[in-house]
VOGU-3710 file (C-alpha; in Angstrom, 3 decimals, decimal comma):
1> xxxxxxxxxx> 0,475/-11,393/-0,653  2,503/-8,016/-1,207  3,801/-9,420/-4,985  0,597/-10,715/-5,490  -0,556/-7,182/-8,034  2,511/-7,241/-9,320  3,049/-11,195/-10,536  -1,268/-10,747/-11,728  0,389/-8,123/-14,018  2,825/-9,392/-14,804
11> xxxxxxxxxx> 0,169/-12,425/-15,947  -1,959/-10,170/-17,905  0,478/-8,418/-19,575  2,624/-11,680/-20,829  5,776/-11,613/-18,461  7,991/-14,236/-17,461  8,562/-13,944/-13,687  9,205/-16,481/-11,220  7,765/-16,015/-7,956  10,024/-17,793/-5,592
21> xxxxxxxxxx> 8,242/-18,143/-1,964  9,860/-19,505/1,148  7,402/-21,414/3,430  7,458/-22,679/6,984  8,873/-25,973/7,525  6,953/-28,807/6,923  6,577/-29,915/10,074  4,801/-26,763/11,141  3,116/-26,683/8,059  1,782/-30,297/9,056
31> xxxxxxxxxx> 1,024/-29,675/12,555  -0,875/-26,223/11,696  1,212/-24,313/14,324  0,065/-20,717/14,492  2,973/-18,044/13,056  3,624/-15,032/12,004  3,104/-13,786/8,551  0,233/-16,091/8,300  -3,879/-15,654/8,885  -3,578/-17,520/11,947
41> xxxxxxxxxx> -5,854/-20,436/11,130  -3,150/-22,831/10,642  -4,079/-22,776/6,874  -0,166/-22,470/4,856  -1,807/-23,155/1,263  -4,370/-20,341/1,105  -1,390/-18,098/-0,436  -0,526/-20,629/-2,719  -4,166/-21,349/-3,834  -4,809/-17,801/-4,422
51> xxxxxxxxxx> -1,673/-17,884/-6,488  -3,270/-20,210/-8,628  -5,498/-18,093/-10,912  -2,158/-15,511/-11,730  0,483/-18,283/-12,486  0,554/-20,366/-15,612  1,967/-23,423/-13,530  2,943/-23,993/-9,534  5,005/-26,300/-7,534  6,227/-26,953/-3,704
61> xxxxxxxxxx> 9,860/-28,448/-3,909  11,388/-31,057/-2,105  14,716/-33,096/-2,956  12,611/-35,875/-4,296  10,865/-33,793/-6,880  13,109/-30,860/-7,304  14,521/-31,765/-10,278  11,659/-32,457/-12,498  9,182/-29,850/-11,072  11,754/-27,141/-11,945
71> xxxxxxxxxx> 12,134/-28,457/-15,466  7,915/-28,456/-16,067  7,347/-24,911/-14,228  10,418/-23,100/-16,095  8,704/-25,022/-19,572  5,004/-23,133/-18,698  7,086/-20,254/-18,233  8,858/-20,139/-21,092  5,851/-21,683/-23,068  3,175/-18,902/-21,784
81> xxxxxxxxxx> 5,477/-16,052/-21,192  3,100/-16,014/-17,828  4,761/-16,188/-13,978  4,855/-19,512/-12,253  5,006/-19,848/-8,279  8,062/-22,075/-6,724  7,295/-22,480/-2,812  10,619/-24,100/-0,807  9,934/-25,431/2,923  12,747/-23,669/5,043
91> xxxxxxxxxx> 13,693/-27,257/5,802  13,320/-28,463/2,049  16,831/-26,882/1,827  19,091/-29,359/3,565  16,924/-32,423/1,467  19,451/-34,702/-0,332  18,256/-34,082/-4,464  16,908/-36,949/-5,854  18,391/-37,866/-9,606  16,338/-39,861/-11,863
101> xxxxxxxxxx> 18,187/-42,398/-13,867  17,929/-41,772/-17,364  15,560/-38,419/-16,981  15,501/-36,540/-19,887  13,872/-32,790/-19,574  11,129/-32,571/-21,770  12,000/-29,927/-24,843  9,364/-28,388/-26,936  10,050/-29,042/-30,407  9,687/-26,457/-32,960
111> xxxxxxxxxx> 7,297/-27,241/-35,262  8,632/-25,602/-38,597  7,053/-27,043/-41,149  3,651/-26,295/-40,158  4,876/-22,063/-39,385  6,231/-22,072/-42,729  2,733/-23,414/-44,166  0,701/-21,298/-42,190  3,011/-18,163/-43,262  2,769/-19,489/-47,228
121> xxxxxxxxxx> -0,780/-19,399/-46,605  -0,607/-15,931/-45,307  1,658/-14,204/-47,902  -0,760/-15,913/-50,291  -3,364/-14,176/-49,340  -1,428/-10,755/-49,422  -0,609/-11,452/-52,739  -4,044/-11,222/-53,792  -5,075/-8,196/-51,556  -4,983/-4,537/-53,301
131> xxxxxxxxxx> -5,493/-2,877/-49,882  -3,470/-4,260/-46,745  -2,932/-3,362/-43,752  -1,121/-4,600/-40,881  -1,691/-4,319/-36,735  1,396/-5,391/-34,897  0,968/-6,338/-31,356  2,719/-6,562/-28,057  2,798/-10,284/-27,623  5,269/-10,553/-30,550
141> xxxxxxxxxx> 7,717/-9,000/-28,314  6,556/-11,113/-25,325  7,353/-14,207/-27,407  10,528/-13,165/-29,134  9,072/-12,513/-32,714  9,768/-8,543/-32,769  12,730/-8,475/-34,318  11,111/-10,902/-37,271  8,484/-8,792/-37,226  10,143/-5,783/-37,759
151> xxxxxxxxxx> 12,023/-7,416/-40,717  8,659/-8,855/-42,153  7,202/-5,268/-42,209  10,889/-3,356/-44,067  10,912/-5,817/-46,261  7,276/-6,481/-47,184  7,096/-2,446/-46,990  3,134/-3,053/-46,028  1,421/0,218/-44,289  0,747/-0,736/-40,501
161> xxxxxxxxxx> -0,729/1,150/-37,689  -0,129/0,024/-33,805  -3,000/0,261/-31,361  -2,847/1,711/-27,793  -1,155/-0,828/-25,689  1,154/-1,853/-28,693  2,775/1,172/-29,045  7,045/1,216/-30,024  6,424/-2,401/-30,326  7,848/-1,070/-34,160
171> xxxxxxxxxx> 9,738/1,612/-36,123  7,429/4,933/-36,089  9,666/6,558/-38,339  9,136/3,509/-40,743  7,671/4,888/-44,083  4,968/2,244/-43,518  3,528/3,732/-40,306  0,281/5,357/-40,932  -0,367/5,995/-36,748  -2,435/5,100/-33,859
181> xxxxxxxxxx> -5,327/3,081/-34,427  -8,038/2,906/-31,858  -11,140/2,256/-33,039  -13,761/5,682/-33,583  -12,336/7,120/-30,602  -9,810/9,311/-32,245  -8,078/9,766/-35,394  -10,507/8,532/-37,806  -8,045/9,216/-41,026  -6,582/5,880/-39,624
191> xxxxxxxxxx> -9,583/4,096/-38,424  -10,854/4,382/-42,159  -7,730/2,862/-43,341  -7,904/0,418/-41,423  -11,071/-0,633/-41,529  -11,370/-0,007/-45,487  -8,468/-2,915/-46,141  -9,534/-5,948/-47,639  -7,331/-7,880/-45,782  -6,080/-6,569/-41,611
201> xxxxxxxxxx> -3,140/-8,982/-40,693  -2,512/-8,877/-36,884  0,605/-10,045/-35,269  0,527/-10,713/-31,772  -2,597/-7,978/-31,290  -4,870/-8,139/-28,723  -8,485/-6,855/-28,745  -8,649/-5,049/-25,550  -10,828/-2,033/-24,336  -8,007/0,559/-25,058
211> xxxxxxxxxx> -6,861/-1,111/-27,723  -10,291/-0,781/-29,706  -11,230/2,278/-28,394  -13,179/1,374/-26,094  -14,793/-1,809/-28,373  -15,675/1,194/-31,276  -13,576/-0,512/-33,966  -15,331/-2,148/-36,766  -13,148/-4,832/-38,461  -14,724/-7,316/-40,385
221> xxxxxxxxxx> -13,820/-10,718/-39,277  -13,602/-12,383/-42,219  -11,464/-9,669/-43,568  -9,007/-10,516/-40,237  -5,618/-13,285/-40,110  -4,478/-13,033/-36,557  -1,582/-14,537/-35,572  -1,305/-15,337/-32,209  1,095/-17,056/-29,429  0,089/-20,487/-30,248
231> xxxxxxxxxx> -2,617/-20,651/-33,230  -2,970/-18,573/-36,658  -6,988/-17,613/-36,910  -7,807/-17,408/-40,667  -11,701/-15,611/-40,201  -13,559/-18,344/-38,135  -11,248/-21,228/-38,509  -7,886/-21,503/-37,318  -4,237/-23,577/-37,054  -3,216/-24,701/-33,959
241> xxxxxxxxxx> 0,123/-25,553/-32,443  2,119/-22,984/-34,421  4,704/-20,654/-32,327  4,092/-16,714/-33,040  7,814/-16,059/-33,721  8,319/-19,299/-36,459  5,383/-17,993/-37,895  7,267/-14,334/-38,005  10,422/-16,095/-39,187  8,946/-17,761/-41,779
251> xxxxxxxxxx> 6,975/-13,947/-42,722  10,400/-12,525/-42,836  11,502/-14,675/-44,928  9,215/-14,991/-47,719  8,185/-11,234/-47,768  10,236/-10,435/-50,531  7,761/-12,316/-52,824  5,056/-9,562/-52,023  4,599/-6,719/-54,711  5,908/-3,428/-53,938
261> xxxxxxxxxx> 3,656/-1,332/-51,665  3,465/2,655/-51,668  1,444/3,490/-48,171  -0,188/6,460/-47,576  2,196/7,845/-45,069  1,850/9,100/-41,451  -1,834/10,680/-41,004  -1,455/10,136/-37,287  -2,165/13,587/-35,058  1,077/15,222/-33,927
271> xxxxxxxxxx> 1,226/17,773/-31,120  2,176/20,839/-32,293  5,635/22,444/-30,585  3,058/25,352/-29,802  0,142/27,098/-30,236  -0,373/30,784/-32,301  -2,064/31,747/-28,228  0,398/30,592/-26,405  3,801/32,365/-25,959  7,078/31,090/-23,561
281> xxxxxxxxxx> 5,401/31,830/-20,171  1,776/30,537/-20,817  0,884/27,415/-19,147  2,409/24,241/-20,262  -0,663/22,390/-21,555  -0,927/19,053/-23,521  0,315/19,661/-26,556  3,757/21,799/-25,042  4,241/18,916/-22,827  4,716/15,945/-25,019
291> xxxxxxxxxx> 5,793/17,920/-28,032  8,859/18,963/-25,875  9,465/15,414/-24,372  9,296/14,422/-28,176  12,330/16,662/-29,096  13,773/15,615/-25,899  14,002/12,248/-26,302  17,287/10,433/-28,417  17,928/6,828/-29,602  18,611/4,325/-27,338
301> xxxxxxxxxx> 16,729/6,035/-24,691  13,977/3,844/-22,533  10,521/5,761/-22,333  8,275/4,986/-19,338  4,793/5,906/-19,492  2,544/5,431/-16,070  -0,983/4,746/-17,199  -3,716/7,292/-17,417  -3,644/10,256/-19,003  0,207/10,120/-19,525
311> xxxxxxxxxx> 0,128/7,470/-21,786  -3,183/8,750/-23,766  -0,599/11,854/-24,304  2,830/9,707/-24,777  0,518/7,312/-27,227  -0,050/10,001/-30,114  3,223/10,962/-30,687  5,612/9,820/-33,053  8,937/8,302/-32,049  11,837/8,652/-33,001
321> xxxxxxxxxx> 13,624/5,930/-34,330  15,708/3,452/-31,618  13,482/4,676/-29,041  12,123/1,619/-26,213  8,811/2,319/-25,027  6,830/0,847/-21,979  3,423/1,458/-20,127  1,008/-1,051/-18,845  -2,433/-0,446/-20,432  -4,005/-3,828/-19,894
331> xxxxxxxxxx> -3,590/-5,007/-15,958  -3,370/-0,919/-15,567  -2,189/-1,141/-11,626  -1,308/2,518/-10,374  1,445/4,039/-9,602  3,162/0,816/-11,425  5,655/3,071/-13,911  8,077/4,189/-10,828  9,065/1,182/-9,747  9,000/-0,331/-13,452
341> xxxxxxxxxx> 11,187/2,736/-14,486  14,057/1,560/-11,590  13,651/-2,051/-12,347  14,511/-0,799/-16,504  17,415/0,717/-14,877  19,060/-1,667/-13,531  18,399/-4,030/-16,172  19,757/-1,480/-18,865  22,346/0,958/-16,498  23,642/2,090/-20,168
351> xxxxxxxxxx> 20,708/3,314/-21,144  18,930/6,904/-20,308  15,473/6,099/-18,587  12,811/8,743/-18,850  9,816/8,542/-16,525  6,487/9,937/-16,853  4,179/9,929/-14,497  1,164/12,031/-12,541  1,474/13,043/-9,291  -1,247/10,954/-8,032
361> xxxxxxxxxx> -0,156/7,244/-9,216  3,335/9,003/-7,817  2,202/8,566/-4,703  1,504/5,272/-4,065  5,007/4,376/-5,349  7,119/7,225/-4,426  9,328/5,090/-2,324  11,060/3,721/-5,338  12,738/7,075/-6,051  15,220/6,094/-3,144
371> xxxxxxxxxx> 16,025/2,937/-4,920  17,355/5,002/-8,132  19,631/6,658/-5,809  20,916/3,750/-3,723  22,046/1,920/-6,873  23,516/4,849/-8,852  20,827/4,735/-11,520  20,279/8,482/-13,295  17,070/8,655/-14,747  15,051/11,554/-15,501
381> xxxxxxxxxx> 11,578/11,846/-13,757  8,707/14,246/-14,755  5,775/14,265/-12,463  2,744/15,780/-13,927  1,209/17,915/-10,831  -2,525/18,921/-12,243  -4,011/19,013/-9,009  -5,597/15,410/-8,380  -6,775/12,439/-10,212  -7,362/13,831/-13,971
391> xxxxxxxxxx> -8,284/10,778/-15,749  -10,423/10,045/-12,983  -11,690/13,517/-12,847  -13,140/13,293/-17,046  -14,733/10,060/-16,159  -16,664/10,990/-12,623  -20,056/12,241/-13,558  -18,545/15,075/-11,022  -14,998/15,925/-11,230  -14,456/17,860/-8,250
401> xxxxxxxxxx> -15,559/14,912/-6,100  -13,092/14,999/-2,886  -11,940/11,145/-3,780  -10,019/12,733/-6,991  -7,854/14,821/-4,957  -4,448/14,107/-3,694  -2,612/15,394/-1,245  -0,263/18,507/-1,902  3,459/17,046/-1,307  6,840/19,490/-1,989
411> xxxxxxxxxx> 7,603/16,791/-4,914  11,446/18,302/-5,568  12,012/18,038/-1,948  10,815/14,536/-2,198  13,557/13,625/-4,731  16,272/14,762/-2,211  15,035/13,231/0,216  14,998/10,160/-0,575  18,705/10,494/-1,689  18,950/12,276/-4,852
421> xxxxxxxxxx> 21,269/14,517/-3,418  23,005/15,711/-6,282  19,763/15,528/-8,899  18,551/18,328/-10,735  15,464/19,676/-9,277  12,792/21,944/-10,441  9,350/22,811/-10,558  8,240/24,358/-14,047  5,318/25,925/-15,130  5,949/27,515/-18,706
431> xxxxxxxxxx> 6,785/26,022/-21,440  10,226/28,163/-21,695  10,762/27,126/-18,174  10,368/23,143/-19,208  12,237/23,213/-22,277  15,445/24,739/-20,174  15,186/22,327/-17,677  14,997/19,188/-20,234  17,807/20,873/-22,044  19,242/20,936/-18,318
441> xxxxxxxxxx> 18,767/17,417/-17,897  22,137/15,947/-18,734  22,787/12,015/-19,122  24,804/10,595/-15,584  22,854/12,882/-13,202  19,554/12,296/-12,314  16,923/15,016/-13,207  13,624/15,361/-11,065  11,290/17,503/-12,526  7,572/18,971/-11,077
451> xxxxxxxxxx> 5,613/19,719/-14,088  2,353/22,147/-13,256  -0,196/22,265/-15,571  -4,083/23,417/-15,607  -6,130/21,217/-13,554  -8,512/19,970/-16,766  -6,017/20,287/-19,568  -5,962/16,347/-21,337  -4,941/14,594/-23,740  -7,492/14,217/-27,155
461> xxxxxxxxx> -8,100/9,871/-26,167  -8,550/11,064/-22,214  -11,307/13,573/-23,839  -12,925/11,534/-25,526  -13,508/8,532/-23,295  -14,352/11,383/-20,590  -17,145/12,493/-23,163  -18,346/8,453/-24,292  -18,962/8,154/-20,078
//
C-alpha cells in the first residue's frame, strides 16, 4: 500500500512501471492465517483488488502460468504505457515452469498502412489551411513519437505552442514556438493564435484542467485533428487502431510536401533578469528567481519542477535548447519532484539534475536527499522557503489559515545531514546573493540551496487561478 500513490501516478501520467509484489505462500493465503503486514482479516487479495483501478493489466504467477501471464501483462504495459501488478507466492518460487509446446507470444503488429493514410489525410488538410497551428503533447513522448514529432514540426516549420503539462516535450528555441498556451488564463497574445487558426493539430495533447487553463480555452472542435495513443479524431468522427508514433512517422515523413510557413515568433511572457526597483540586495521575487535559473541552466541538463507554484514559474520561461524537463501536473502528488529528481539521477548519472522545489512539498519527501548522497549522485537542489503553503495560500478564501503553514526546519543543515557532507550549502536572500551561489554551483558536487523569498510573491498562472477562486 506504500507504492500505491506512486504506481496511480505513474497511471495517470502514462508510465510504464511494473509493480512486482511478493505475497504469502499459498498455503497461508488459502488457510487465511493471520500475519503481519496484512489487515488481519485473513483477506490477501484486498491489496491486489485495490490495485486494480491503477494498473492497466494484473496477474498472480505460478510455474504453470508464468510464462504466458508475463508475456500478456508486459504487452498492456507496453501497449498503454500504464503500470501492471505481478504478485509471486513466496513459495511460487521453487514451482517447476511450465513450457507450452508450440507457444508463440502474441506481437502487436504495426499497422502501417492505415498511419500512413490517416497522416495523408492530415497533411491534406494542412495543405489547405492558411492559418495552422500545432499543440504537441506529452503522450507523444510516453509512446515514443517525440523524436518524430520533433522532426514533423523542423521540417513542416508550422508555429506550435505547448500547454502546461506538455512543456520541453519540444525545441523552445525552435523558430516555430510561439509559447505557453493555456486557455484565457494568461498570455492571451497566444490564446488568440491559437484559437484564431483554422485548423489546431494536437499530437499526443491532453485536455486537462491546467492544461486549458482551468477549462477557459475556446477551440472549436471542428476546427481540431487530435492524434492520440491509439485513434486519430478528425472533429466528431475518428480512426481507430492507429499507433501515435506511426502516425508521427508517417508526419515526418511527408512534411516536406507542406508550403513554407513564416510564424509569428515567440510572444510568450519572459521574466525579466530584473526590475528598474529592484537593485542586487532587494528580495529575490518571481521574476529574479526563474530568470536566474534560466541563465543558469546548460544543454543536456535535466530540469525538475515539483508542482505548485514552481512549475507555474518554471512553465513561462523559455528553454534553452537540449534542455530535459519534468514536473507532474496531472496526478499532482506532493512532494513527488525529490524523489523523482534522485530516481533521474541514477537513470542519467552523466547528466546535471536541477531540482526545484518549495519547502513545504520538501517536507514530505526530504528523506530522499540522503539517497543522492549514498549513491554519489550531484545534483543541485533549490528549495523555495516563502513561509508555508503559497499555492495553497492564493486559493484559501483566507491565506493565513494555520493549515498553510509549515514547520520552520534549518534546510542547509538538513542537506548535511543526511550525508551531503561535502555539498555546497547556502541560504540566499538577494538576488546578488543567488546568482553567486548558482555561479557557485559547480557540476560533480552537489549544491543545496535555501532560497527566501516574500511570503505572497507568485508566479502570473498561480495569480490568476488564486483570483478565478
Amino acid at each position: 500500500m506504500s507504492a500505491i500513490n506512486g504506481v496511480a501516478g505513474a497511471y495517470a501520467e502514462h508510465l510504464s512501471v511494473i509493480h512486482l509484489v511478493g505475497l504469502p505462500e499459498r498455503a497461508v493465503m488459502d488457510e487465511k492465517r493471520l500475519v503481519h503486514h496484512t489487515l488481519g482479516n485473513g483477506q490477501f487479495m484486498a491489496f491486489h483488488d485495490a490495485a486494480a483501478h491503477i494498473v492497466c493489466a494484473q496477474t498472480i504467477l505460478d510455474g504453470q502460468n508464468c510464462v504466458q501471464e508475463v508475456e500478456r501483462v508486459l504487452a498492456a504495459l507496453h501497449r498503454e504505457r500504464r503500470p501492471i501488478y505481478i504478485g509471486i507466492p513466496s513459495d511460487a518460487a521453487h514451482d517447476e515452469v511450465a513450457m507450452v509446446e508450440g507457444h508463440n507470444p502474441p506481437r502487436a503488429q504495426p499497422n502501417t498502412a492505415q498511419a500512413e493514410h490517416v497522416a495523408k489525410r492530415i497533411i491534406a488538410q494542412l495543405e489547405q489551411s492558411k492559418t495552422p497551428c500545432v499543440l504537441p503533447g506529452i503522450l507523444t513522448a510516453r509512446f515514443g513519437g517525440q523524436e518524430a514529432m520533433q522532426q514533423f514540426l523542423k521540417r513542416s516549420g508550422l508555429p506550435y505552442a505547448t500547454m502546461y503539462m506538455d512543456k520541453g516535450v519540444v525545441d523552445e528555441q525552435d523558430a516555430g514556438f510561439i509559447g505557453m498556451y493555456s486557455g484565457h488564463l494568461v498570455q492571451e497574445a497566444v490564446a488568440h493564435f491559437v484559437e484564431q487558426a483554422d485548423l489546431v493539430l494536437t499530437l499526443g495533447a491532453e485536455m486537462t484542467d491546467f492544461n486549458t487553463g482551468t477549462f477557459t480555452q475556446n477551440l472549436n472542435p471542428e476546427r481540431v485533428i487530435s492524434v492520440m495513443p491509439h485513434e486519430v479524431r478528425f472533429g466528431d468522427g475518428a480512426v481507430y487502431a492507429v499507433a501515435l508514433v506511426e502516425v508521427m512517422e508517417a508526419l515526418a515523413a511527408l512534411a516536406g510536401t507542406l508550403p513554407a510557413y513564416t510564424g509569428p515568433g515567440y510572444w510568450g511572457t519572459e521574466f525579466a533578469p530584473q526590475q528598474a526597483d529592484e537593485g542586487d540586495d532587494g528580495a529575490i521575487r518571481t521574476h529574479t528567481l526563474y530568470s536566474a535559473v534560466k541563465d543558469h541552466l546548460r544543454a543536456g541538463d535535466i530540469v525538475v519542477s515539483e508542482t505548485g507554484t514552481i512549475a507555474m514559474g518554471m512553465g513561462f520561461i523559455r528553454l534553452p535548447e537540449g534542455v530535459r524537463y519534468e514536473e507532474q501536473s496531472l496526478w499532482g502528488a506532493i512532494g513527488w519532484a525529490t524523489p523523482a529528481a534522485f530516481g533521474m539521477a541514477m537513470a542519467a548519472p552523466h547528466k546535471r539534475v536541477i531540482l526545484l522545489t518549495g519547502e513545504g512539498s520538501h517536507q514530505l519527501t526530504e528523506q530522499a536527499v540522503g539517497e543522492f548522497a549514498r549513491f554519489g549522485c550531484h545534483p543541485l537542489i533549490l528549495v523555495l522557503n516563502n513561509d508555508g503553503y503559497l499555492i495553497e495560500r492564493l486559493l484559501c478564501d483566507d491565506g493565513e489559515r494555520y493549515y498553510n503553514d509549515v514547520a520552520s526546519w534549518d534546510y542547509t543543515a538538513l542537506a548535511r545531514a543526511f550525508g551531503g557532507k561535502d555539498w555546497h550549502c547556502e541560504r540566499v536572500s538577494t538576488p546578488k546573493a543567488l546568482r553567486q551561489a548558482l555561479a557557485a554551483a559547480t557540476p560533480g558536487q552537489g549544491a543545496y540551496l535555501e532560497v527566501i523569498a516574500p511570503r505572497y510573491d507568485a508566479p502570473m498562472m498561480a495569480e490568476a487561478m488564486g483570483k478565478k477562486q
